[in-house]
LUMMARZA-594383 format. One line per 4 residues: number of its first residue (from 1); their letters; for each residue x, y, z of C-alpha. Coordinates in nm, 3 decimals. Each point is the difference from the previous one (the first is absolute). Layout:
N
NUM = a = X,Y,Z; ...
//
This chain:
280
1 = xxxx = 2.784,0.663,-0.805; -0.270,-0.037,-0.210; 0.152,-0.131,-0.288; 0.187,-0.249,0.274
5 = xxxx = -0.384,-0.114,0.132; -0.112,-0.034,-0.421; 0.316,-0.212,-0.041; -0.084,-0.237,0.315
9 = xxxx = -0.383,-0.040,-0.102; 0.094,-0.090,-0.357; 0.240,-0.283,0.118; -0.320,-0.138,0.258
13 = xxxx = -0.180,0.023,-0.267; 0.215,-0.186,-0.237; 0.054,-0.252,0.276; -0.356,-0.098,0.032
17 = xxxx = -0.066,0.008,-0.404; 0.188,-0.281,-0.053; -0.097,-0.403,0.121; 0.272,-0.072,0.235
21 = xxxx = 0.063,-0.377,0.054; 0.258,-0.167,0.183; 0.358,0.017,-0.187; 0.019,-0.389,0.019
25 = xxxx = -0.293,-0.019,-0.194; 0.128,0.285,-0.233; 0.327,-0.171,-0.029; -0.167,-0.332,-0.112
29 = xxxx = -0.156,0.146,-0.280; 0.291,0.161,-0.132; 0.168,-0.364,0.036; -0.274,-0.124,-0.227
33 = xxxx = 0.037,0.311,-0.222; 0.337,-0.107,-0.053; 0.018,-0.357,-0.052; -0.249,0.006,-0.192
37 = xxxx = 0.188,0.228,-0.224; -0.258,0.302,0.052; 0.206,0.196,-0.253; -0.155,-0.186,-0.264
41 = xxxx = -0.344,-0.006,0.111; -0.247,0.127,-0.194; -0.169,0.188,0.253; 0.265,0.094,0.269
45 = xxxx = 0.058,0.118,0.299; 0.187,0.394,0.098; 0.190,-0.130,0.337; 0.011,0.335,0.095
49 = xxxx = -0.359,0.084,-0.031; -0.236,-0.075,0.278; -0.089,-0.378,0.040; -0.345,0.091,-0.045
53 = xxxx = 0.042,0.118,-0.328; 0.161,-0.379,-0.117; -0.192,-0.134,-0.273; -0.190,-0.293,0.168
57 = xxxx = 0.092,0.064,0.355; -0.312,-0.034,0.216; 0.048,0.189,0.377; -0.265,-0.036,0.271
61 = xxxx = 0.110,0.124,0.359; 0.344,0.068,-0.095; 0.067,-0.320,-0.109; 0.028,-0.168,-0.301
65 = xxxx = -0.286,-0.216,-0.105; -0.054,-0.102,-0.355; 0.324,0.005,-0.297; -0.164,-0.042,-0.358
69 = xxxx = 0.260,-0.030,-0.281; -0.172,-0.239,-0.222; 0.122,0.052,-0.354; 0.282,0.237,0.061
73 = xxxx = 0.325,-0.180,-0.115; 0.170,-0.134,0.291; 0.280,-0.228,-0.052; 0.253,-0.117,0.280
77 = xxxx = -0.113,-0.170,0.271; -0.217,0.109,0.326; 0.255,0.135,0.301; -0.039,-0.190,0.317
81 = xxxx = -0.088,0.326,0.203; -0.304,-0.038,-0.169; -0.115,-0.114,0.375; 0.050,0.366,0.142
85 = xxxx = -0.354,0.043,-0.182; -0.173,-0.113,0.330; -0.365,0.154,-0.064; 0.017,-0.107,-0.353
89 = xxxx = -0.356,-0.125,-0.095; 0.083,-0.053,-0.376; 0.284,-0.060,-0.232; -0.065,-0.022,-0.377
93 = xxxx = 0.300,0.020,-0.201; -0.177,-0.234,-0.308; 0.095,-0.014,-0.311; 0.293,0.120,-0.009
97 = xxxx = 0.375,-0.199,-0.039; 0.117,-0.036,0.411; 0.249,-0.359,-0.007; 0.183,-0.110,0.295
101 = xxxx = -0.148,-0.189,0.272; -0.286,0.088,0.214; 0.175,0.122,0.327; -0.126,-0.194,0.293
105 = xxxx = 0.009,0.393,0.158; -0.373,0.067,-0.171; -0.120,-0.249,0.199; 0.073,0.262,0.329
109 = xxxx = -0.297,0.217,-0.174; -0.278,-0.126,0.208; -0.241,0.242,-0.039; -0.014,-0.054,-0.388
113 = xxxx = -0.346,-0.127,-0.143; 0.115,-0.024,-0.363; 0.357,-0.104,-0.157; -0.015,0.039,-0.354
117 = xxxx = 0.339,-0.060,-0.220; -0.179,-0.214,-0.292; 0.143,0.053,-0.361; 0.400,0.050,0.081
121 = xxxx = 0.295,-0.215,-0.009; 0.018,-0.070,0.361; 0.164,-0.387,0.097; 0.104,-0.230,0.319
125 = xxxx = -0.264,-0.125,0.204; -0.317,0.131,0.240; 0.175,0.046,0.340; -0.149,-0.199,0.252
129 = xxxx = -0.015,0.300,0.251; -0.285,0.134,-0.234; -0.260,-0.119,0.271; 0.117,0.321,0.175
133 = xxxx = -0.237,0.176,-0.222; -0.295,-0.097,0.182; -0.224,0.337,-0.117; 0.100,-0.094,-0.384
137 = xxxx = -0.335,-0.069,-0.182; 0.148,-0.020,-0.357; 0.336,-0.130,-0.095; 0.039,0.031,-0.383
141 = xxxx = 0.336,-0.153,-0.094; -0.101,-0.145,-0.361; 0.253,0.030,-0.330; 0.292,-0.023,0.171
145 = xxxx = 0.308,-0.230,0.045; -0.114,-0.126,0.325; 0.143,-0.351,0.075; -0.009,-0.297,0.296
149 = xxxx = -0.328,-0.049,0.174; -0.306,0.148,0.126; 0.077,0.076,0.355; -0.216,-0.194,0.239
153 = xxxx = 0.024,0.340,0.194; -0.255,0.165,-0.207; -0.280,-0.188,0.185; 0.061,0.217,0.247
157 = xxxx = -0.176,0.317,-0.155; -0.308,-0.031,0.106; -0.115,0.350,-0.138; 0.102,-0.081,-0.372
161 = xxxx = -0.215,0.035,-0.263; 0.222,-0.017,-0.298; 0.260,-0.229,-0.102; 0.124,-0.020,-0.324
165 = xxxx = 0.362,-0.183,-0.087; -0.105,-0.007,-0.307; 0.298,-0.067,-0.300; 0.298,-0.066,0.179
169 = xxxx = 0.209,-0.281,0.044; -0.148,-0.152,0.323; 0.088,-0.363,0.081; -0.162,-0.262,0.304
173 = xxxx = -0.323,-0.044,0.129; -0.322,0.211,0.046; 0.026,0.021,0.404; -0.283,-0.109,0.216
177 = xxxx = 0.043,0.327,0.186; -0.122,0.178,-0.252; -0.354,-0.141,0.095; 0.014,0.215,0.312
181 = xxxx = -0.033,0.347,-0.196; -0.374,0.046,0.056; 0.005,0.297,-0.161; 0.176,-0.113,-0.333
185 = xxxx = -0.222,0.114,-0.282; 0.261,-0.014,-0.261; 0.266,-0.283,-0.062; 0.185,0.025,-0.284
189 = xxxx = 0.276,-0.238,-0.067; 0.010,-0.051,-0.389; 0.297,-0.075,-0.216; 0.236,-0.127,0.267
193 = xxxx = 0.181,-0.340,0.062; -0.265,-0.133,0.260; -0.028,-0.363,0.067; -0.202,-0.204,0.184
197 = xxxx = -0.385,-0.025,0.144; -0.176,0.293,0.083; -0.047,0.018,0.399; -0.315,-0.214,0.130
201 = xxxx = -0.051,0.259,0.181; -0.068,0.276,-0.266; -0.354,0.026,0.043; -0.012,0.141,0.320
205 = xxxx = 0.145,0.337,-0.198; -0.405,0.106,0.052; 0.053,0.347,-0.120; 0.214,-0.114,-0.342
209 = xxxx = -0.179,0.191,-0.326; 0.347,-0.104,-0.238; 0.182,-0.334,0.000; 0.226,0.037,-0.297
213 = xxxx = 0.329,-0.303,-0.029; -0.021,-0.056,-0.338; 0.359,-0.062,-0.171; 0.134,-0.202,0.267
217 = xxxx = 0.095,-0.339,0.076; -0.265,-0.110,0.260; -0.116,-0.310,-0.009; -0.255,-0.266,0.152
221 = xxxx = -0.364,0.018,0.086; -0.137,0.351,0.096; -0.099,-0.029,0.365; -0.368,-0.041,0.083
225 = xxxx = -0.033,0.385,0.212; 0.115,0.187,-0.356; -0.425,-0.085,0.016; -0.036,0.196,0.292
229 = xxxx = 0.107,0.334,-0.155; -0.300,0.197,-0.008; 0.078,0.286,-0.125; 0.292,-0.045,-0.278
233 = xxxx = -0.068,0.140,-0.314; 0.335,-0.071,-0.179; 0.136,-0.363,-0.034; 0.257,-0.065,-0.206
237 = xxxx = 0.216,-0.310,0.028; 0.089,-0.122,-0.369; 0.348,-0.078,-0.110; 0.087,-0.205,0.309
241 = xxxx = -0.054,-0.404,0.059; -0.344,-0.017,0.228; -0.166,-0.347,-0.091; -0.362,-0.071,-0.024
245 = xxxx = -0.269,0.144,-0.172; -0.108,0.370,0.194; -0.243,0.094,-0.266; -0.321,-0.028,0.243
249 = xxxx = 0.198,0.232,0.239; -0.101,0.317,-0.163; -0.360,-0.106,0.107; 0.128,-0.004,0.360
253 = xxxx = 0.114,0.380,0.030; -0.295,0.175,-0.004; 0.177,0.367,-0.091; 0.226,-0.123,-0.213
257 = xxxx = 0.082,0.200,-0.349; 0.355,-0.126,-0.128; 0.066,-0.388,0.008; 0.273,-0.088,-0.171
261 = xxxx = 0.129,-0.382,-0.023; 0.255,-0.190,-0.240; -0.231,-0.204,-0.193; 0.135,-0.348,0.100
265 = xxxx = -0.252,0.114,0.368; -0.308,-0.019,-0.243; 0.025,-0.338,-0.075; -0.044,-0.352,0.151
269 = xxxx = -0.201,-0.099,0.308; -0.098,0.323,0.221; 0.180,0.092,0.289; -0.170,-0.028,0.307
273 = xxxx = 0.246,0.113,0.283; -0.050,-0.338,0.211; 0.359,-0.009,0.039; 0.267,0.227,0.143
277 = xxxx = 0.352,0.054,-0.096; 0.207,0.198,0.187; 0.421,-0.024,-0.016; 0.076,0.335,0.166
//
């Protein structure tokens, strides 16, 4: 009998050593384990361990809140239960070699505050459905194969802070919507396939510290409000087609430290934002 009672304690025991999340959650990660060819990761995963034991697995109340994989070798493409994650908070799977499409299904994580997948081989477009993120604070897409436009739909994140698109292959406009993240600090847009006039609008970004669209195909005057932002630091705008001469704007943004302009903006008669063009 006593040996029966040792027996029964050890399994409690056991029971209660060990995170226990829900198997949906369990079950996603092992989807992403696979198709992301976990064999071959450099820092894997033993299925038949405990979950709390996976390498980058972050559990908070039984639930999984944080999967870190950055540098680890992934390959394949991200599996579409990927949405079972429900209390994920962050997903970092950077630099690593993840192609395929973004599934629209990552957009059903809406308590994530940070989606990073920068530095992988990752193509198709931003789903539009991305405005269900509406906790996300950075989304860090850059050097990728990212293609079509920015979606309009990202204007609705109110409580991002960081977006950088950086060094893809994005085509269309700069939206106007993008003027409604108050909290932007960080856009990030270089080395893309922009076109057009920057958003009239894109001084009311109050909180921006880095404006960076160099290596596009923008064009036009920049819009008086670019005046109005405070508190950028980082400007960077060469290789595109702005006209007029923005050398005096430098004076104009009292913290700035990086100010970078093709030289054809230092010359001729000074810009001095009297007129507004806007063709969003």
């Amino acid at each position: 009998m006593k040996t029966f009672y040792t027996f029964l304690f050890s399994l409690l025991f056991t029971a209660v050593s060990f995170a226990s999340i829900p198997q949906i959650q369990k079950d996603a990660l092992i989807d992403l384990y696979n198709s992301t060819e976990g064999k071959n990761w450099k820092k894997g995963w033993d299925l038949n361990s405990d979950v709390s034991s996976w390498y980058g697995v972050s559990i908070k109340n039984d639930n999984v809140v944080a999967v870190k994989l950055m540098f680890n070798n992934l390959q394949g493409e991200l599996s579409k239960s990927i949405k079972n994650l429900q209390f994920l908070e962050v997903l970092d799977l950077s630099f690593n070699s993840i192609g395929g499409q973004l599934p629209e299904e990552i957009t059903e994580l809406t308590n994530l505050q940070a989606l990073r997948l920068y530095s992988n081989k990752i193509e198709g477009t931003i789903p539009r459905s991305v405005k269900k993120l509406v906790n996300l604070k950075s989304l860090e897409l850059y050097n990728n194969d990212l293609t079509g436009v920015i979606p309009a739909e990202l204007g609705d994140l109110t409580k991002l802070e960081n977006l950088t698109l950086s060094s893809n292959q994005l085509t269309g406009k700069l939206p106007n919507s993008i003027a409604q993240i108050k909290s932007l600090k960080v856009l990030s847009l270089f080395d893309n396939n922009l076109i057009g006039n920057l958003p009239s609008n894109i001084g009311d970004l109050a909180s921006l510290e880095e404006l960076i669209l160099a290596n596009n195909s923008f064009f036009g005057q920049l819009p008086v409000s670019i005046a109005k932002l405070d508190n950028l630091n980082t400007l960077v705008l060469g290789n595109n087609n702005f006209t007029g001469n923005y050398a005096s704007l430098k004076a104009e943004l009292p913290n700035i430290k990086t100010f970078e302009i093709d030289i054809s903006n230092t010359k001729g008669q000074l810009a001095t934002f009297d007129e507004e063009v806007d063709d969003n």
